[in-house]
ZAMARGU-4260 file (C-alpha; in steps of 0.2 Angstrom, whole numbers, plus 5000, padded with zeros to 4 digits):
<rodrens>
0) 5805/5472/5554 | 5811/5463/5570 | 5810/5442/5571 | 5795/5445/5584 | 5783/5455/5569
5) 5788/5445/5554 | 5770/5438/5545 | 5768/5419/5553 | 5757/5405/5555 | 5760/5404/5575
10) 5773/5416/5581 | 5782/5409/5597 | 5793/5428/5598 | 5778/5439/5602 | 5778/5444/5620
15) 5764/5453/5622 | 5745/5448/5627 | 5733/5440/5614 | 5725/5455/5605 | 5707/5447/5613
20) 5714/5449/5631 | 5718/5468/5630 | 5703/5477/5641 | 5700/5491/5629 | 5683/5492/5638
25) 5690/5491/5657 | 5702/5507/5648 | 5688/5516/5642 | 5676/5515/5656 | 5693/5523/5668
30) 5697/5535/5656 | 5678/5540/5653 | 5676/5539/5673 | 5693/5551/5674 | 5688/5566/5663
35) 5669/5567/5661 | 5667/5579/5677 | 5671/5594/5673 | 5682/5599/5687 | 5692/5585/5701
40) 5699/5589/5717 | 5715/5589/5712 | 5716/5598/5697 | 5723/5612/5704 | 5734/5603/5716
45) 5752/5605/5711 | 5755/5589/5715 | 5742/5581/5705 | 5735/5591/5690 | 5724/5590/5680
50) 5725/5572/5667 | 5724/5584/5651 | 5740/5596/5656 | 5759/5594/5662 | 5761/5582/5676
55) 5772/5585/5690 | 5791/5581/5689 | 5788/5566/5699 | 5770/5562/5694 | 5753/5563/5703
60) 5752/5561/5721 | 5737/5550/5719 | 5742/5538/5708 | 5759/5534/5716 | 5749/5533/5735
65) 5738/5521/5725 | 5751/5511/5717 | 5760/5508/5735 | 5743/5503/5742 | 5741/5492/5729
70) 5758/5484/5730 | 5760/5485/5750 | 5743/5478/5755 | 5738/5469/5740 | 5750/5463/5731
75) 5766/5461/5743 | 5756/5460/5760 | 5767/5470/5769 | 5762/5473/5787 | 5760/5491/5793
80) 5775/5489/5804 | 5786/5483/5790 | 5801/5496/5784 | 5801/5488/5767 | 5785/5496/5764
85) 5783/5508/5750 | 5779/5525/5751 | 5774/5539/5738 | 5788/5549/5737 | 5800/5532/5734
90) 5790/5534/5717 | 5795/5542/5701 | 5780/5537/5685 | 5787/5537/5671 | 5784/5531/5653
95) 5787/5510/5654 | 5800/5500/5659 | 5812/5503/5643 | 5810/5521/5644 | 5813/5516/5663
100) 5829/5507/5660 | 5837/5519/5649 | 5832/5534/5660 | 5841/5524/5675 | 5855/5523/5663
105) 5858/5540/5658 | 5856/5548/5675 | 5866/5535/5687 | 5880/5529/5677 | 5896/5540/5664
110) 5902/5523/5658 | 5909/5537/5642 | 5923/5542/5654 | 5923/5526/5664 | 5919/5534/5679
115) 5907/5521/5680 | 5919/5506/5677 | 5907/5489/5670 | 5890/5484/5667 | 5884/5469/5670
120) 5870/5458/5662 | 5863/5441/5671 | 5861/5429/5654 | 5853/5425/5646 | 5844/5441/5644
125) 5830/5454/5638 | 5835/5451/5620 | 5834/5472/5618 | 5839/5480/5633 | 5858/5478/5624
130) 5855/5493/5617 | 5850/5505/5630 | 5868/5500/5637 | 5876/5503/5621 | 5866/5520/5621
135) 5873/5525/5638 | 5890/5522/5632 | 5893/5504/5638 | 5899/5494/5620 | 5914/5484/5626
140) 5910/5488/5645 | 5898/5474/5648 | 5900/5458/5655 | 5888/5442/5657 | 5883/5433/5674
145) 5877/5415/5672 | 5860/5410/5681 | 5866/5394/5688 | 5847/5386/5690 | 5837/5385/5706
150) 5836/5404/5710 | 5854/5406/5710 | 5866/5416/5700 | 5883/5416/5698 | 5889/5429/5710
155) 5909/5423/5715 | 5913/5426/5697 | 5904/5444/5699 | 5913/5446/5714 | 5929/5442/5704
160) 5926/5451/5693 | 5924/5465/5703 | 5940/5464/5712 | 5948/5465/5697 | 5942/5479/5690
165) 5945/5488/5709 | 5963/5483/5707 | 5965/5491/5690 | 5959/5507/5696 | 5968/5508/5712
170) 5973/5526/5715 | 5964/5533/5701 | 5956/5550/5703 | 5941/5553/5691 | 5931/5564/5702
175) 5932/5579/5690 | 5922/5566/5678 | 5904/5571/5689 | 5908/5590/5683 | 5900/5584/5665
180) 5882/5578/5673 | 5881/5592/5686 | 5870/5607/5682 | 5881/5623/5690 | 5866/5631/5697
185) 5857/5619/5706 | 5864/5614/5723 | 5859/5594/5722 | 5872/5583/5714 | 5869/5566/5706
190) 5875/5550/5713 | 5884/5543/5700 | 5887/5520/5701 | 5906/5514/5700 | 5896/5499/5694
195) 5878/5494/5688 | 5870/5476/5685 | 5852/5472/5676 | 5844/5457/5681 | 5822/5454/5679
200) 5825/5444/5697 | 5807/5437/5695 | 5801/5426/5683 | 5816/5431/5671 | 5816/5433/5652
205) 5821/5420/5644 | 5824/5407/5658 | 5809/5408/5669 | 5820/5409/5683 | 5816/5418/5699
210) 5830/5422/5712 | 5829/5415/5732 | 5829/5428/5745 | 5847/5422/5748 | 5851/5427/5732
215) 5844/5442/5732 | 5854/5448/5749 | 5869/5441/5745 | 5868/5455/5730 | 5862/5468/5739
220) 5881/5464/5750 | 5891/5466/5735 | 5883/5480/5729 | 5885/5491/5744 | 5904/5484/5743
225) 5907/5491/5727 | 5897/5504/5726 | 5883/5496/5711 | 5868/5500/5707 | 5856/5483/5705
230) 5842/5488/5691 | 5829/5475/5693 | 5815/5474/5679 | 5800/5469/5692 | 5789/5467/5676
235) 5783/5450/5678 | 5783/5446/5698 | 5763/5448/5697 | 5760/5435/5684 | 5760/5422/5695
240) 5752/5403/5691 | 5754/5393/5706 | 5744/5404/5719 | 5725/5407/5717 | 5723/5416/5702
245) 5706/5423/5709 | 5717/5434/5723 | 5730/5446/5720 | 5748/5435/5720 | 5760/5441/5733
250) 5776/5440/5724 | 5795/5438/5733 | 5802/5452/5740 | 5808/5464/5728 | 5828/5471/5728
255) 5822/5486/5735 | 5811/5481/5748 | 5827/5471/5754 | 5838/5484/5752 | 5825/5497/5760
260) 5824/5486/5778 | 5841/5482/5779 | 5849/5501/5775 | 5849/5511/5791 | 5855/5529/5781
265) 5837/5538/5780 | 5846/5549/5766 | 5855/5535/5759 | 5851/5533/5738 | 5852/5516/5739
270) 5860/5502/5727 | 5845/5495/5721 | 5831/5504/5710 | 5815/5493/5705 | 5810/5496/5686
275) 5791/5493/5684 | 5778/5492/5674 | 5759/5491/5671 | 5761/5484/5653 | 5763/5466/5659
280) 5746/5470/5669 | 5733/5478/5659 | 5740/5483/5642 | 5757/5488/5634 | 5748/5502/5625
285) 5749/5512/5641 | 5768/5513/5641 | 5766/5516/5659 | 5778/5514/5674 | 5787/5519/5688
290) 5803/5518/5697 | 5805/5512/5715 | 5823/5516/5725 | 5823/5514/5745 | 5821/5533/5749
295) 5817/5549/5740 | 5834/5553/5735 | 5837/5542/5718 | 5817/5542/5712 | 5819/5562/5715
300) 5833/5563/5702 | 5827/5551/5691 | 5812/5564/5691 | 5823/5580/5688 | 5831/5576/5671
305) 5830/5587/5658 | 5818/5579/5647 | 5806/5576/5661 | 5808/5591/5670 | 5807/5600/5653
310) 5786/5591/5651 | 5783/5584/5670 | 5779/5567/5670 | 5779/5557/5652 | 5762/5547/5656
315) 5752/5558/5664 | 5736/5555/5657 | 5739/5536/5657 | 5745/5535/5674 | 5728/5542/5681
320) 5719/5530/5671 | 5729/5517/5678 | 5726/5524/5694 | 5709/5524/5688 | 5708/5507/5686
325) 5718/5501/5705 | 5703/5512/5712 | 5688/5505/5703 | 5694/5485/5703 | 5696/5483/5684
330) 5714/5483/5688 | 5713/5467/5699 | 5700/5459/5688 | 5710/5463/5671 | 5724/5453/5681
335) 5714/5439/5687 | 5708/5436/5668 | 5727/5436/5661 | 5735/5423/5677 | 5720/5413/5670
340) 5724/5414/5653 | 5741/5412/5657 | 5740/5398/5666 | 5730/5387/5655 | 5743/5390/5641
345) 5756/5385/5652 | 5751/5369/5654 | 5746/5367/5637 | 5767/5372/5633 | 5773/5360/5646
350) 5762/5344/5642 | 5765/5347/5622 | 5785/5350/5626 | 5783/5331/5635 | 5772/5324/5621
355) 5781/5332/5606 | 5797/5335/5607 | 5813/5324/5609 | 5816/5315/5623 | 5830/5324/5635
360) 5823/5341/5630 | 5822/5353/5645 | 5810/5363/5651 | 5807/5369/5671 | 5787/5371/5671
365) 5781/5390/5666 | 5777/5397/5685 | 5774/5415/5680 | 5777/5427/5667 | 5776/5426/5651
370) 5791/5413/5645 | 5795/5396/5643 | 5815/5393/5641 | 5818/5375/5633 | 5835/5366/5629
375) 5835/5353/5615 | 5846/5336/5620 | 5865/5336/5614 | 5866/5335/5594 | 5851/5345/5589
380) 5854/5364/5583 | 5838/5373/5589 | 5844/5388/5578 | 5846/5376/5561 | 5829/5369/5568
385) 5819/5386/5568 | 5826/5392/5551 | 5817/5375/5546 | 5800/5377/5556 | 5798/5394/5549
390) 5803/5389/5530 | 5790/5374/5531 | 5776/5377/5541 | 5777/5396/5546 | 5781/5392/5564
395) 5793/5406/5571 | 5801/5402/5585 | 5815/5416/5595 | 5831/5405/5596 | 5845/5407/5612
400) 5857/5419/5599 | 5841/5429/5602 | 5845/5434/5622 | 5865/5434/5624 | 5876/5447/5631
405) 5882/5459/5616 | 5902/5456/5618 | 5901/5440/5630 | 5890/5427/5624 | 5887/5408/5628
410) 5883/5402/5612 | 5863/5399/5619 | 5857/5398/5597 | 5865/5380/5600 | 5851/5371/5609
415) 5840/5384/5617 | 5823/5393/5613 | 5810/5405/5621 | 5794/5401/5620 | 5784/5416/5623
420) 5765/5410/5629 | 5756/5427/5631 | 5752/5430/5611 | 5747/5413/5606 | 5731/5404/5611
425) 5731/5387/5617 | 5729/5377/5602 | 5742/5386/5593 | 5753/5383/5606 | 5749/5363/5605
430) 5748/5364/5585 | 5766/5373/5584 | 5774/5363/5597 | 5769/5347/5588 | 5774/5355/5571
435) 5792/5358/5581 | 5795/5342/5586 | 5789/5334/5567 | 5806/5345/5562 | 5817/5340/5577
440) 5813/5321/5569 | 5817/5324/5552 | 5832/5334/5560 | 5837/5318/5571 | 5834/5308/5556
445) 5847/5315/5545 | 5859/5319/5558 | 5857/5299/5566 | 5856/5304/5582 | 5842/5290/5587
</rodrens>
């Protein structure tokens, strides 16, 4: 059993929604709406199909031209004249954004022969997404990249880093290496990343953080130097507290509407590929997603790997109710209801951080998403702390150790902690916070550090 499902009082690890917030009634009414006529338009499409059979490779037409209009003109806003826009075939569906990550993976990088060179990881990190890279042959081929606060990362010591390891490799001849991942009898060839870097550029887990445009660009350069692919979880850019949460948010530019208007190659694959996700939106349960690159070319790979060609799309079924659900409006109003939620708990963590816990502890306000990243002063082990909390009052809380870089950590256990505000209620947030900083005294007490 993980730290986030162990039995607690108030579980600060969860991150997922409140079990009262997921609309199984706004799911049902799509899903009854989807497959009570006896026959749809598109059921004999190829391109669509029926909800109840094999999807195509790439999923439904429908639902990915319903997903771009939902992201170009009521999310993003993107004017009709605008090259970042999204089209169709830049989409792949897909099963979720872990499924999503590990698919990227697999199908873009051969880190086993070290054709593809280093992974790199912006921590803290996604306290799981270690093992997908340690599943596509990355153990010991992984380095961290600081977040340095205010949208920015730290990209001279990636760039450093990357000279390096073009240095070492000068000369070397490993094309033969693509021979293992090429079918003989197809014709297309995969493009295969010397390098590849994970980010969640928006609203990140654990910190909270969310990149400039300058930032953003500035990777995009580096990428296209040295040949890496930027996989950027766009999972939490919609859950947005600072703009109306009646409307539909309009999040930053994504990497790949960046990299999109600024390539000139129509057949270029890109070095950017949006991981997305509707369980962020209306309900985890779905395990529905998509992948987003700046033409057709890398989402059309993605979509031709064995396992998916073998079954068509892995979500069908759920992708059109989704799809369902960005038609009819409960989509929009099941977001409304969680940025409300959201919000309300927010404010709740930051005033009972101010009000409970030690002075010098740090925490940037929750702007989005689901996670609150917050630093205890010097002397206080939050880690110590937690074991505590949990021992005395059944208060769990998901301590920094929790979101490091497997093989180069930073030691975040020390003083950090995510707090997750998407599972607990307001007054559990308040209750557990103030239970938190009752420990941090006793803590403080013992260790005289007033």
């Amino acid at each position: 059993m993980s730290t986030q499902d162990q039995p607690a009082d108030i579980n600060f690890f969860k991150g997922h929604p409140s079990f009262r917030l997921l609309p199984g009634k706004q799911i049902a009414e799509a899903a009854k709406e989807l497959l009570t006529p006896d026959i749809r338009d598109f059921d004999d499409d190829t391109r669509n199909r029926h909800p109840l059979t094999y999807g195509s490779d790439e999923g439904a037409l429908w639902v990915r031209e319903t997903i771009c209009h939902f992201n170009n003109d009521e999310a993003f806003r993107l004017s009709p004249g605008d090259r970042a826009r999204s089209k169709p075939e830049h989409l792949n569906l897909n099963s979720g954004a872990s499924y999503g990550v590990l698919s990227i993976l697999l199908e873009t990088t051969l880190a086993h022969t070290g054709y593809t060179r280093q992974a790199f990881v912006i921590t803290p990190t996604y306290f799981l997404i270690n093992d997908c890279f340690i599943d596509a042959g990355f153990a010991n081929k992984t380095t961290a990249i600081d977040e340095l606060g205010d949208g920015k990362v730290d990209l001279d010591s990636l760039e450093k880093k990357l000279e390096e390891l073009e240095k070492q490799h000068e000369g070397q001849d490993d094309s033969k290496d693509l021979e293992l991942i090429n079918n003989p009898w197809k014709s297309t060839h995969k493009k295969v990343y010397r390098y590849v870097l994970y980010c969640i550029p928006t609203f990140a887990n654990p910190s909270g953080q969310t990149y400039t445009l300058e930032t953003r660009r500035r990777l995009i350069e580096i990428a296209r130097k040295y040949d890496m692919l930027i996989l950027a979880d766009d999972v939490y850019d919609m859950l947005d507290y600072e703009q109306n949460v009646d409307k539909s948010p309009q999040p930053i530019k994504r990497f790949v509407h960046l990299d999109r208007e600024t390539n000139e190659d129509p057949n270029s694959f890109g070095n950017t590929i949006s991981n997305a996700t509707f369980s962020k939106l209306i309900a985890p349960g779905l395990r529905f997603g998509y992948h987003e690159s700046i033409t057709q070319k890398l989402v059309f790979q993605l979509s031709q790997g064995g396992a998916n060609t073998s079954g068509g799309t892995p979500s069908q079924l759920n992708s059109m109710i989704v799809g369902t659900m960005l038609k009819n409006g409960s989509a929009y109003n099941v977001l409304a209801t969680l940025r409300a939620a959201y919000k309300q708990r927010a404010i709740a963590l930051r005033q009972a951080v101010i009000t409970y816990l030690p002075k010098g502890t740090q925490m940037e306000p929750v702007k989005g998403g689901y996670f609150g990243w917050v630093t205890l002063p010097l002397g206080y082990d939050a880690k110590e702390i937690g074991q505590r909390l949990k021992s005395k009052y059944g208060v769990v809380l998901a301590d920094g150790s929790n979101f490091e870089v497997v093989g180069d950590t930073r030691n975040w256990g020390q003083r950090s902690v995510r707090i997750s505000i998407s599972f607990l209620e307001t007054q559990d947030i308040e209750k557990g916070i103030e239970l938190w900083g009752q420990v941090c005294k006793e803590f403080a007490a013992e260790k005289s550090l007033y």
